[in-house]
C-alpha positions in Angstrom: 51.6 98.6 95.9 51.0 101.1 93.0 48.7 104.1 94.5 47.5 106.7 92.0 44.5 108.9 91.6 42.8 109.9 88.2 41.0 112.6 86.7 38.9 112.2 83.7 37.5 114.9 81.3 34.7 114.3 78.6 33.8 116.8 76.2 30.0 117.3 76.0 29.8 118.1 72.5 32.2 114.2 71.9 30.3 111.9 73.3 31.4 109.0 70.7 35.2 110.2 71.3 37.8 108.5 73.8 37.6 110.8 76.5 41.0 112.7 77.0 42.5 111.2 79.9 44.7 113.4 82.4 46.8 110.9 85.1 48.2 112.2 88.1 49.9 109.0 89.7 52.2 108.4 92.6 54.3 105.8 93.0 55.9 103.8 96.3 57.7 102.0 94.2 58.6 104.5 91.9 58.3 103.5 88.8 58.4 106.1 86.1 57.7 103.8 83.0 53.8 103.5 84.1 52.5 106.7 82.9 53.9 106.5 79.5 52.7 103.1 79.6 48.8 104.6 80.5 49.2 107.3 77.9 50.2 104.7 75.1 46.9 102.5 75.9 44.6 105.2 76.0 46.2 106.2 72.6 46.4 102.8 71.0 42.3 102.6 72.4 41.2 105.8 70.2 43.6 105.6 67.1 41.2 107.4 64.2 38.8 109.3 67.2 36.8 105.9 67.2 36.1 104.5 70.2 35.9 101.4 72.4 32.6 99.7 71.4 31.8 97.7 74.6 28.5 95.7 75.0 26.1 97.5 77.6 26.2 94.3 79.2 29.4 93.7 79.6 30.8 93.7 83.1 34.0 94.2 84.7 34.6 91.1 85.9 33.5 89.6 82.4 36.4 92.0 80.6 38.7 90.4 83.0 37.9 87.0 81.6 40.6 88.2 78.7 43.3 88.3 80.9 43.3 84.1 81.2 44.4 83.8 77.8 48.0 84.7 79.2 49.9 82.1 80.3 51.5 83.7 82.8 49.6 84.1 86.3 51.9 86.5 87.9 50.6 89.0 84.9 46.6 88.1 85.8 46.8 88.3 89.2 48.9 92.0 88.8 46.6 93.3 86.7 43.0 91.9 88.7 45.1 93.4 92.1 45.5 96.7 90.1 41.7 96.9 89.0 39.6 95.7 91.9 41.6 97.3 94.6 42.3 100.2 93.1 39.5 101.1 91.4 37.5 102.6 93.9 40.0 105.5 94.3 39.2 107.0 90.8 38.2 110.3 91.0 36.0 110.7 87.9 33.8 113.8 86.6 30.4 114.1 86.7 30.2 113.7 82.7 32.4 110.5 82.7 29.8 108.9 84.7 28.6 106.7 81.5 28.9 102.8 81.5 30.5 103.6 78.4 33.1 105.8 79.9 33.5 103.7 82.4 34.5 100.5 80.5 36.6 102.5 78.5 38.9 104.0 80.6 38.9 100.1 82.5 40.0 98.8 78.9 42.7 101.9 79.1 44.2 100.5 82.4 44.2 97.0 81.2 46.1 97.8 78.3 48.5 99.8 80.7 49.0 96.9 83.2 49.6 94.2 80.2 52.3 96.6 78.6 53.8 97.6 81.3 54.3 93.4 82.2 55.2 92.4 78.7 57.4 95.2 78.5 59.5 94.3 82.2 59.1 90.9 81.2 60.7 91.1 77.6 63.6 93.6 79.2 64.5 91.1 82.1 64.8 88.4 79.4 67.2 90.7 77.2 69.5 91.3 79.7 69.5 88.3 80.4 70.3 86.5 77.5 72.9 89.5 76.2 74.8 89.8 79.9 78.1 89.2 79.1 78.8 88.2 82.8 76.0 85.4 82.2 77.9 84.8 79.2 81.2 84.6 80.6 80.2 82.4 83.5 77.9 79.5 81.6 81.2 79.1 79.3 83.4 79.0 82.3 81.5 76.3 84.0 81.2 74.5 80.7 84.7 74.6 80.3 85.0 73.3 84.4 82.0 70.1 83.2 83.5 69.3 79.7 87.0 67.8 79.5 87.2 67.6 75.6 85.8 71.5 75.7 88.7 72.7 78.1 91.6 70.5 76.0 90.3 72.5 73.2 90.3 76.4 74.7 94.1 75.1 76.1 95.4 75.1 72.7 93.8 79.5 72.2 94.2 80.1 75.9 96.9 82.3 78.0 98.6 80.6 81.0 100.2 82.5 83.9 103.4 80.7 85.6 103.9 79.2 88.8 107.1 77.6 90.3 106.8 76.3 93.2 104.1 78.1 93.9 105.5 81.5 93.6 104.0 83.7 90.2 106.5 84.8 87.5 107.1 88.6 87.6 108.9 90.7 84.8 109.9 94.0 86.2 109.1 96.8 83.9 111.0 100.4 85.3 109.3 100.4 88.5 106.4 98.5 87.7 106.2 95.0 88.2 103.7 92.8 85.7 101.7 89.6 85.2 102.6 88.6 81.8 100.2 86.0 80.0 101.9 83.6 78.0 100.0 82.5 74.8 99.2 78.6 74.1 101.7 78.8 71.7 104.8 80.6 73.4 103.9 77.9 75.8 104.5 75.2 73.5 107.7 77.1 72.5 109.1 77.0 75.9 108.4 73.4 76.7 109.6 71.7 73.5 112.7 74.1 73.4 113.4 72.8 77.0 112.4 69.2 75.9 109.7 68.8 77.8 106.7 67.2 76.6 102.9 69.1 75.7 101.2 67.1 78.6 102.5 69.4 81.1 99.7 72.1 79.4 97.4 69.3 81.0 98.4 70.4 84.1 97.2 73.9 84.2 94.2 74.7 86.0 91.5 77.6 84.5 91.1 80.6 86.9 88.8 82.4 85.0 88.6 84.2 81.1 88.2 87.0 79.7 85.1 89.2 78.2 85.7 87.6 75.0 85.8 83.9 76.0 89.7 83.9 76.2 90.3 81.0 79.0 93.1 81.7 81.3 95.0 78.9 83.5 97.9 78.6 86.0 100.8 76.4 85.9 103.2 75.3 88.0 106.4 74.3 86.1 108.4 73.3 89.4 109.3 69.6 88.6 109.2 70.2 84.6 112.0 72.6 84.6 114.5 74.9 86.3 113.4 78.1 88.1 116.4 80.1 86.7 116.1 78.5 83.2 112.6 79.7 82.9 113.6 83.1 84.4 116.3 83.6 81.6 114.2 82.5 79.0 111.2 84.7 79.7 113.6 88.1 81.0 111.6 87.6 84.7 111.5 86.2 88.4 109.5 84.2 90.4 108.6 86.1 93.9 106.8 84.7 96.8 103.0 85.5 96.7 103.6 87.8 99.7 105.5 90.3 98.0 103.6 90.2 94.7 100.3 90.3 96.1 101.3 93.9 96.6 103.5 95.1 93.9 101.8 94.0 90.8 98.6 95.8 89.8 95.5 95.9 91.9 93.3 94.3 89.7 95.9 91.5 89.1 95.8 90.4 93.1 93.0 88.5 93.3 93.8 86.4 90.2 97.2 85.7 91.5 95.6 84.9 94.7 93.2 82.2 93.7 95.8 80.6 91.2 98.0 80.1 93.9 95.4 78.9 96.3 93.7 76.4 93.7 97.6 75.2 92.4 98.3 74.6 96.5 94.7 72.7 96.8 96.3 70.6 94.2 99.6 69.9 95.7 97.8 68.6 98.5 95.0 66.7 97.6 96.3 64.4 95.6 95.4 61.3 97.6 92.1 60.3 99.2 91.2 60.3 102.3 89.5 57.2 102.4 91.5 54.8 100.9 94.8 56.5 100.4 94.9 56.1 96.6 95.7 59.0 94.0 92.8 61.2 93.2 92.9 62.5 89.7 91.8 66.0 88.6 89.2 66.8 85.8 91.1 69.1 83.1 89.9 72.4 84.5 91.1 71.6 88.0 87.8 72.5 89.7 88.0 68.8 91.1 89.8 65.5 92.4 88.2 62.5 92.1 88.8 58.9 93.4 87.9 56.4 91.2 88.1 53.5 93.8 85.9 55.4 96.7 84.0 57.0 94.0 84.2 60.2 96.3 84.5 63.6 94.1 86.9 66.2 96.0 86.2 70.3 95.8 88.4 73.2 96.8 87.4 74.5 99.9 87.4 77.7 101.6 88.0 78.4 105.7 85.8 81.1 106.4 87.4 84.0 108.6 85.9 86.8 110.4 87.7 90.1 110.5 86.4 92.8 112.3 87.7 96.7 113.3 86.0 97.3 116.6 85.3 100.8 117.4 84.0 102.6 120.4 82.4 105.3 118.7 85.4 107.8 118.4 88.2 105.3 118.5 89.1 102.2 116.7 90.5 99.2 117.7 93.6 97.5 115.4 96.1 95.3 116.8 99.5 93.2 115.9 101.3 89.9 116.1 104.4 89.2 116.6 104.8 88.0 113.1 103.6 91.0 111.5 106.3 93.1 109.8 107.5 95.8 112.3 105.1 98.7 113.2 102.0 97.1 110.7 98.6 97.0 112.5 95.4 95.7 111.5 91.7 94.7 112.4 91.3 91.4 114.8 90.7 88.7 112.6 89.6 84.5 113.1 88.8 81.6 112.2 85.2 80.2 112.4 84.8 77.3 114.5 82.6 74.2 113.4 79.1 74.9 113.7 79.3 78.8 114.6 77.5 81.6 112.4 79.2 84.8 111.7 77.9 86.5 114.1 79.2 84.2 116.8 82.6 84.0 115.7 82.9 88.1 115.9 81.2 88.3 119.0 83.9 85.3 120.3 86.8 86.5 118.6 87.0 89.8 120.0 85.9 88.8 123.6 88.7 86.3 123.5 91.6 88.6 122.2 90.8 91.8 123.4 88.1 90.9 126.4 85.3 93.3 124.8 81.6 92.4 124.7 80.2 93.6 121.0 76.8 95.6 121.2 75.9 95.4 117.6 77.9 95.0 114.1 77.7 95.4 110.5 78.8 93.2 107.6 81.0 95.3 105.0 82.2 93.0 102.4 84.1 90.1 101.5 87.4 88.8 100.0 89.4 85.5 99.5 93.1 85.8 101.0 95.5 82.9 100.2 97.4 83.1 103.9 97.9 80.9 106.0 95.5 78.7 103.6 92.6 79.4 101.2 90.4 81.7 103.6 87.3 83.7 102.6 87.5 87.5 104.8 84.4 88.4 106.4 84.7 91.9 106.6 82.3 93.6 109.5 82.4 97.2 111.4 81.6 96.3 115.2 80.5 98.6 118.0 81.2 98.0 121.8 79.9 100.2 124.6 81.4 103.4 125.8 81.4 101.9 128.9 83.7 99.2 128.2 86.3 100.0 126.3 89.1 98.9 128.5 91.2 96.3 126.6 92.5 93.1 128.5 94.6 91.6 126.1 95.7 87.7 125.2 98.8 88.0 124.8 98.9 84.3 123.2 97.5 85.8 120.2 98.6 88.9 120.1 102.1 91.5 120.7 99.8 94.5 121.1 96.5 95.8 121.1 95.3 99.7 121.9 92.9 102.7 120.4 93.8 104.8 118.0 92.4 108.0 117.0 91.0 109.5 113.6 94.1 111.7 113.2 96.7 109.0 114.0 95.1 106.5 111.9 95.0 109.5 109.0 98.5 109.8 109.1 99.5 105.8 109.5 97.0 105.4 106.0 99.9 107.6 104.5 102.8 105.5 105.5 104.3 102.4 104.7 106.9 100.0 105.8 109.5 102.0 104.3 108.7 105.3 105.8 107.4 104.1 108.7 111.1 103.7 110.3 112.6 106.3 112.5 116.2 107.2 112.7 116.1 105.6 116.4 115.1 102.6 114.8 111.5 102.7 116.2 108.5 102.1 113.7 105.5 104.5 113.3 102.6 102.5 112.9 101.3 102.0 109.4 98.3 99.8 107.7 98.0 96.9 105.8 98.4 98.3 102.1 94.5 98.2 99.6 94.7 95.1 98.6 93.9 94.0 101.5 90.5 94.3 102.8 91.3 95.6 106.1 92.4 98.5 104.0 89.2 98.8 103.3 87.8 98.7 107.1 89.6 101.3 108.1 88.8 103.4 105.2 85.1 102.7 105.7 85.6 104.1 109.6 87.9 107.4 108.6 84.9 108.1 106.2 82.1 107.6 108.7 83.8 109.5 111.0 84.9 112.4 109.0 81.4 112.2 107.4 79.6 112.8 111.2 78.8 116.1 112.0 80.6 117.9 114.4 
């Protein structure tokens, strides 16, 4: 709700001129636009020094009666809010007591509110139509709706390789990086290997560029050697694990969801209804199965993973599966039918034997291990009276508290410095790519941020 005051002056020897109009206005919502937008009404309201001719007899409400000539009722009911239940907070002068003062500086305001709503409306509707991400997303689902439309952007798009589900690499000094074959070059490859264009057909698009440049995954496994296409291109296929972390950071999640989408793939490719082959649309943002009629999505398994602290102290444990001295946050799967906040609260009373007392969402991320999973990343607290850890040993190899210093130093390490000549391992943390990276950054920074 807009709150302001006004203050009004009229020169006594002017009576025919607009009086000059001095706002003081505050703002809850603090919008700085509105006074310009009062000072340009009461301007365009005395271009020339000629003023507002209003009929004695016209009222307040019957100058409202403009305002229904808009179409748009959000605007009329803004500006008859603004008038009637703010006008009894002007603070006027003595000599702008006048009917004809009066109306004029209620014309002013009017003009004010309908600018000020044009103007927000016409903005809202220029970013709108100029976004490039609402650009970049209408073509992408057009691409996923329109067969044809996606055969064509294959012949000017750039494909990234697959075989056997593991991306191509090409190792550049120490760098490794995600090269984007060209339509063509892809052509090159498959005719020089004798292979025919239809396997383009079997891409699937995982997204384009700011320019509309359409880029799709492949998986050549079954068209054509692995070391063929590795001396051909000067490269090497490496499991997902190992890339996810040495190619650029920005790169990750793109190889992560063309793996996951190209492993959807592998296995859906029968219904589960009647057992006969599904068939992908062009894009690869669907099966269907023409006898059931049935229309097959990738699909996500939400998982909740959580760094528990105690205040001082967080909480990160490790499997037996986990390379050796890595720890993380606790981390599950949501069961049917269970919110978020249940599935924390669950998790880390079965693993660790904690009872949360209250939690925070942080963000999100998909991760293509063990399957396609979508991280739900939250900060939880437990109470400083229960903090002692009863472990499942089921789940987990080892669970304890560590410390802001000890977690400072383990965010410096990695698995290759994290082994001691005695062939012990310091513990270390799941590199940034991940996003329990990002947990435990979040906690060192609230903690070093607390006063002491």
């Amino acid at each position: 709700m807009i709150q302001f005051s006004c203050d009004c002056c009229l020169s006594s020897s002017s009576r025919n001129s607009f009086p000059q109009l001095i706002f003081c206005l505050s703002f809850s919502s603090g919008i700085a636009a509105f006074p310009t937008a009062l000072l340009c009404a009461a301007i365009g309201c005395s271009i020339g020094s000629r003023p507002l001719q209003l009929r004695r007899k016209q009222t307040r409400e019957q100058l409202l009666l403009l305002l229904f000539i808009p179409p748009v009722q959000e605007l009329r009911t803004g500006i008859l809010n603004l008038i009637l239940q703010h006008s009894k907070t002007f603070c006027v002068h003595s000599q702008m007591a006048t009917n004809r003062g009066r109306d004029s500086y209620l014309w002013a305001l009017v003009m004010a509110a309908i600018y000020q709503a044009v103007h927000r409306r016409a903005s809202s509707l220029f970013c709108r139509f100029h976004s490039t991400y609402v650009k970049k997303m209408r073509y992408l689902n057009e691409l996923k709706e329109d067969d044809d439309f996606c055969r064509q952007a294959q012949t000017s798009g750039t494909f990234y390789l697959f075989h056997n589900l593991s991306p191509f690499l090409q190792k550049v000094g120490k760098k490794y990086l995600l090269p984007q074959l060209s339509a063509a070059e892809m052509k090159r490859i498959l005719e020089k290997m004798k292979e025919t264009e239809q396997w383009i057909e079997k891409s699937v698009l995982i997204g384009c560029s700011d320019e509309h440049v359409p880029h799709f995954a492949l998986d050549l496994a079954g068209a054509l050697e692995k070391s063929v296409i590795e001396s051909e291109l000067q490269g090497s296929f490496t499991d997902l694990r190992k890339a996810l972390f040495v190619v650029d950071v920005k790169d990750s999640p793109l190889l992560a969801s063309a793996q996951a989408l190209l492993r959807w793939h592998e296995s859906h490719q029968y219904c589960s209804k009647t057992g006969q082959p599904t068939q992908k649309n062009l894009a690869g943002s669907k099966r269907v199965c023409h006898a059931s009629g049935i229309t097959y999505y990738p699909q996500m398994s939400p998982v909740v993973i959580t760094l528990v602290s105690d205040g001082s102290r967080c909480l990160l444990t490790r499997q037996s599966s986990f390379p050796q001295g890595m720890y993380t946050a606790l981390s599950g799967f949501c069961d049917l039918g269970e919110s978020v906040e249940e599935a924390l609260r669950r998790e880390v009373a079965e693993e660790v034997g904690l009872e949360v007392e209250s939690f925070q969402y942080s963000a999100s991320q998909h991760w293509p291990f063990p399957s396609s999973c979508l991280m739900i990343a939250c900060h939880a607290l437990v109470g400083g009276q229960q903090t002692e850890i009863s472990m499942n040993s089921l789940e987990l190899e080892e669970a304890r508290w560590f410390g802001l210093e000890e977690v400072l130093e383990g965010l410096k390490r990695d698995h290759t410095s994290s082994k001691q000549d005695d062939g012990s391992f310091l513990p270390w943390f799941p590199p940034r790519q991940a996003i329990a990276h990002k947990l435990i950054n979040e906690w060192v920074k609230q903690q070093t941020s607390r006063p002491t």
